[in-house]
C-alpha positions in Angstrom: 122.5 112.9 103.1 119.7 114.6 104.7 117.9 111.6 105.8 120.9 109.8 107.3 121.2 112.3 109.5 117.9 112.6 110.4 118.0 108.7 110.6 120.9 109.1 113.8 117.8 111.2 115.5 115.3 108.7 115.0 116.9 106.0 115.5 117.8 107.2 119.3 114.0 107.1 120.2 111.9 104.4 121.0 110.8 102.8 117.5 107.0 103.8 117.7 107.6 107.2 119.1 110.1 108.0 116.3 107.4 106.5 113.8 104.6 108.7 115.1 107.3 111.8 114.7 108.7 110.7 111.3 105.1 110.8 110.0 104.1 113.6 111.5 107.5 115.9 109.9 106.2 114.4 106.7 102.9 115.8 106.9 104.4 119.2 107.9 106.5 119.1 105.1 104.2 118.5 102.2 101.4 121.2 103.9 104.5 123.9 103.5 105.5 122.9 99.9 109.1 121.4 101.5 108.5 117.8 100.4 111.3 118.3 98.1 113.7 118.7 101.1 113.5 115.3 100.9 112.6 113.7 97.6 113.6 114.4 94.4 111.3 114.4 91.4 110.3 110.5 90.3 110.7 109.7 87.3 107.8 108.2 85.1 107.2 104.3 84.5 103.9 103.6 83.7 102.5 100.1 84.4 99.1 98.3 84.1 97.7 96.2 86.5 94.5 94.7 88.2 92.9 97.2 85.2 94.6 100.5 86.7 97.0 102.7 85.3 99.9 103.1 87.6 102.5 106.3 87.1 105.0 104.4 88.3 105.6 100.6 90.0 106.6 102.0 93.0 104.3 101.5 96.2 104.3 101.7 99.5 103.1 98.6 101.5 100.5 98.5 104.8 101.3 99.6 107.7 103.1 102.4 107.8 100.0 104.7 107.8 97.5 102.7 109.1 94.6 104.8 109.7 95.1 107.1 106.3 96.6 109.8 108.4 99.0 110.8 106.3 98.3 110.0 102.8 99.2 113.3 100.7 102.4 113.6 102.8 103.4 110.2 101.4 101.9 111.0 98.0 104.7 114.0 98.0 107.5 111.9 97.9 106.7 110.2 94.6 105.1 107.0 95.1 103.1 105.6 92.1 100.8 104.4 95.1 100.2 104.2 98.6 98.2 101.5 100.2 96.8 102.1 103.9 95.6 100.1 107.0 95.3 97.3 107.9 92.0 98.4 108.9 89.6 96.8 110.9 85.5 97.3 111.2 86.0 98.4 115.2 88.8 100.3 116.5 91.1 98.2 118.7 94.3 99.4 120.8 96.4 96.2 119.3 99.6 94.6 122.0 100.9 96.1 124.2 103.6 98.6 124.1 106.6 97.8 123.2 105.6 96.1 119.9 107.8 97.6 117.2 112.1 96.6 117.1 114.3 97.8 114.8 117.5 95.3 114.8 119.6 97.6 112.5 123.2 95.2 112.5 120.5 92.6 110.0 118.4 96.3 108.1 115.8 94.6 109.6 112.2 95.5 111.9 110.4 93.1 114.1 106.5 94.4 114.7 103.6 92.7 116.5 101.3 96.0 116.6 98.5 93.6 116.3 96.5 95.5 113.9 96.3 98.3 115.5 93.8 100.7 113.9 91.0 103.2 114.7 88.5 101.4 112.4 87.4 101.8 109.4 84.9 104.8 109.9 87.9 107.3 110.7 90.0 106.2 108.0 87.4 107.0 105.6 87.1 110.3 107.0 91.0 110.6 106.3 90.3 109.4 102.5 87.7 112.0 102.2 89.9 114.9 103.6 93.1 113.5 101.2 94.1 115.7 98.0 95.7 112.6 96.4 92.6 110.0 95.7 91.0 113.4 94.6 93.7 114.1 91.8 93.8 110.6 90.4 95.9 109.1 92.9 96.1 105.1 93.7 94.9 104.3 96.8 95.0 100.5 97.7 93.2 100.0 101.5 93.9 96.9 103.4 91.7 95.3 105.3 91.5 93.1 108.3 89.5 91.0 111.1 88.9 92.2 114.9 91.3 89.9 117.5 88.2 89.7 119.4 86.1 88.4 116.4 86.1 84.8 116.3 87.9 83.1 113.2 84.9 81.3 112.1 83.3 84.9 111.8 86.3 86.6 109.8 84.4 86.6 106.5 82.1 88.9 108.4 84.6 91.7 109.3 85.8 91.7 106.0 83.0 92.0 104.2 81.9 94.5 106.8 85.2 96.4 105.6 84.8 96.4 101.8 81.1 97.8 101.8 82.7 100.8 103.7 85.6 101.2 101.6 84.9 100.0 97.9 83.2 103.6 97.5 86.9 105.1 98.4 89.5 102.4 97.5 91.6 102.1 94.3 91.9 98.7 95.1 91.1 96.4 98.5 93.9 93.9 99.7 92.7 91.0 102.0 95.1 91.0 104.8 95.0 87.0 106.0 98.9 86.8 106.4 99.6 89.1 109.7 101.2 86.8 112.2 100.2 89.2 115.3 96.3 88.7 115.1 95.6 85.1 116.9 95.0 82.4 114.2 94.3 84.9 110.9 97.0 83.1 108.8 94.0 79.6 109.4 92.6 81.6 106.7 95.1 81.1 104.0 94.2 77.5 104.5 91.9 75.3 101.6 88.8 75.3 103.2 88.7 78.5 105.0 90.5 80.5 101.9 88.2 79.3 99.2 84.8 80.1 102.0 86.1 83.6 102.1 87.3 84.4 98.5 84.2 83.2 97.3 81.8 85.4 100.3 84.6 88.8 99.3 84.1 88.3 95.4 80.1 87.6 95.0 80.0 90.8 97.4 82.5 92.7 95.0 79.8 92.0 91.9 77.0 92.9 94.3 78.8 96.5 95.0 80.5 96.8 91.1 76.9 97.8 89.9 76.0 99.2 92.8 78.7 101.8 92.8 78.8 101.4 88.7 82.6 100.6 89.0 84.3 97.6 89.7 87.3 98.0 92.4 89.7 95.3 92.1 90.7 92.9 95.1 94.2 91.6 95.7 95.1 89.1 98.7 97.7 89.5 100.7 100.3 86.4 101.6 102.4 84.9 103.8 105.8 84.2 102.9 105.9 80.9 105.8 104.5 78.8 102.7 105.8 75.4 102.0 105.7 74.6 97.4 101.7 72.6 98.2 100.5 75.6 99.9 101.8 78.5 97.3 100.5 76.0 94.5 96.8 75.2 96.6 96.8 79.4 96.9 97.3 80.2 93.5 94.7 78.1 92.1 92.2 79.5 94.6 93.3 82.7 93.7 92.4 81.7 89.6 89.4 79.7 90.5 87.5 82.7 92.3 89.1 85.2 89.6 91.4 87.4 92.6 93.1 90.6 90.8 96.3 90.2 92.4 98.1 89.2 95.1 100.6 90.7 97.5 103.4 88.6 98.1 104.2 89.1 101.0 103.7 90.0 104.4 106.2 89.6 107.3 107.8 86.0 108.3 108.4 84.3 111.6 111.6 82.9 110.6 114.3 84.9 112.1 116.9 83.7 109.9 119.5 86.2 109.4 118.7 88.1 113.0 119.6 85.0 115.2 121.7 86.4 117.9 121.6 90.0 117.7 119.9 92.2 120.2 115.9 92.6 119.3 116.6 89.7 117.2 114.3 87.1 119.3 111.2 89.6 120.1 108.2 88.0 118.8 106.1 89.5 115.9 107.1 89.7 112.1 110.4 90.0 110.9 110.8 92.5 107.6 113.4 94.0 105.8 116.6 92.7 104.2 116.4 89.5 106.5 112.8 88.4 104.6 114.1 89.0 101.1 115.5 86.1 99.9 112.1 84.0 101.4 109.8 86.4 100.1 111.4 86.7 96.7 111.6 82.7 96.3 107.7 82.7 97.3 107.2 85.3 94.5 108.9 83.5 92.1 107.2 79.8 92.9 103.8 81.8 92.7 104.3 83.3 89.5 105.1 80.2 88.1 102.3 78.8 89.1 99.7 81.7 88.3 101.5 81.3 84.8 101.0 85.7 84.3 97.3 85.1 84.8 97.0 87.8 87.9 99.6 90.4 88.7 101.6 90.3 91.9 102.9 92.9 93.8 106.4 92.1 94.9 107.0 92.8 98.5 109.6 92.2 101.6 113.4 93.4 102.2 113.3 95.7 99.5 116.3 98.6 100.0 117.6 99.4 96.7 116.9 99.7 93.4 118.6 96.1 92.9 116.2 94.3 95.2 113.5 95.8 93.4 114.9 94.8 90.1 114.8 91.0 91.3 111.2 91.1 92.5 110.4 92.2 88.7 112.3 89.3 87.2 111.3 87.4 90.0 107.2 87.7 88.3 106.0 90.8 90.4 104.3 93.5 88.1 104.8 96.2 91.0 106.7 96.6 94.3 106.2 97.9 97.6 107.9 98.6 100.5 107.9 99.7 104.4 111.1 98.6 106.4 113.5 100.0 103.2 111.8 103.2 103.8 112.6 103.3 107.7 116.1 102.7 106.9 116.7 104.3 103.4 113.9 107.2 103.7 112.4 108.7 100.4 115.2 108.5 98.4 114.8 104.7 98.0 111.6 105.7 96.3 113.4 107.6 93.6 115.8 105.2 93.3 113.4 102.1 92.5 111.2 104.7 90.5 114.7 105.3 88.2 116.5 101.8 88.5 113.3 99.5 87.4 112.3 102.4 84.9 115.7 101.7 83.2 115.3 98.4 83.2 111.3 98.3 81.4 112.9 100.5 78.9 115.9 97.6 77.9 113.0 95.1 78.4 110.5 97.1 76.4 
């Protein structure tokens, strides 16, 4: 009740300004012990995957707190774990303003921020300041290319990235799916996908025994993928022995926003519109992994329902960001219970 009303405030502003606001009341909230203004207490649902122990199955996806600026805030509101960035080796500004469209009428957001980020060396002074990683929490960090680096030299920028934050990072997800950085989804691509998975896991062993701990790697999707292209990704994904996969980011389709206003701004569409493509990707991909690596079940998730699918559908764990905008913390809750319930039956 309380959120919808501050939802009627938010919405009013400009979508980045009410973002920066929304994040920053969240912050405020947790460092005066009010987080419970807002959520409720989440209720347990332990879950394995990539060989960590999650309280719950219940994440929240990229994006939303790129730079790790807000990390015990979020923690507060009961997430089983929070993944930050996309981060990038330089800081960059990203588009130009206005990049970020709510198109409410569909529950859905449009967003071509572009990656924007102040690089990798300030989030991990916002990791380091953070009471949650300290206290056990899972923090996944998500990790991108420079626009201005060229794509033949992405596999440097993300190795550049994981040496910085394996030290820090529950797990690293490879970010190759944004469709707002100029030709990153050629990565996703046989030749260029298989050149970098192999350059991201030899570096992985290399900083395992250097660090004496082994931080799991996860690649992030797209969900534009036609049946060849989730099959040629999967096996890449077993042949250079990935952790897990995200699937998946945002999609250029605007099916289900055709027509309405915001609906035809350029960037990636999220929210309700993407479920239905993103869940059918998630579902062709875990039939062809066959349960060999988990996958995090992602895109137009506002309910505990949705949520439920993406588990039948072959995801281990969900995430979300655009449910959150429009449902606030209570959607966390709700999953949290809802998929709980459901393990239990299964279980």
């Amino acid at each position: 009740m309380l959120y919808s009303l501050i939802r009627k405030f938010f919405f009013a502003l400009d979508a980045e300004t009410a973002h920066g606001i929304g994040m920053k009341g969240i912050s405020f909230l947790d460092a005066s012990h009010l987080s419970g203004l807002l959520a409720k207490p989440v209720a347990p649902c332990p879950v394995e995957a990539m060989g960590l122990k999650f309280p719950n199955p219940v994440g929240l996806a990229a994006g939303l707190d790129k730079n790790g600026d807000y990390i015990d805030g979020l923690a507060a509101l009961g997430f089983g774990f929070i993944e930050i960035g996309t981060i990038t080796p330089r800081p960059q500004p990203g588009n130009p303003k206005p990049r970020l469209f709510r198109v409410p009428e569909a529950q859905g957001i449009i967003n071509r921020m572009g990656f924007n980020n102040e690089g990798v060396d300030r989030l991990l002074e916002n990791v380091r300041a953070s009471r949650f990683p300290k206290q056990g929490g899972i923090l996944g960090i998500n990790i991108g290319k420079n626009a201005t680096t060229p794509i033949e030299k992405a596999a440097e920028d993300y190795l550049i990235c994981l040496d910085k934050v394996y030290g820090e990072a529950s797990y690293v997800a490879v970010n190759i799916s944004s469709p707002n950085t100029k030709n990153l989804r050629e990565l996703q691509k046989d030749e260029a996908l298989d050149d970098l998975l192999s350059q991201l896991k030899a570096r992985q062993e290399q900083l395992a025994e250097k660090h004496g701990k082994y931080v799991p790697m996860a690649l992030k999707i797209a969900p534009d993928l036609d049946d060849e292209q989730i099959t040629a990704i999967a096996d890449a994904l077993r042949r250079h022995r990935m952790d897990g996969v995200i699937a998946t980011n945002t999609t250029l389709s605007r099916e289900g926003v055709e027509g309405l206003p915001n609906g035809d701004e350029t960037g990636g569409l999220s929210g309700a519109p993407v479920f239905r493509r993103s869940t059918e990707v998630l579902k062709k991909l875990s039939a062809a992994l066959q349960g060999e690596l988990p996958i995090i079940g992602v895109g137009g998730i506002l309910s505990g329902a949705d949520a439920v699918e993406k588990i039948r559908a072959g995801a281990s764990l969900v995430q979300f960001y655009s449910g959150f905008i429009y449902r606030g913390p209570e959607l966390v809750g709700e999953v949290a219970e809802t998929l709980a319930q459901v393990m239990k039956k299964a279980g």
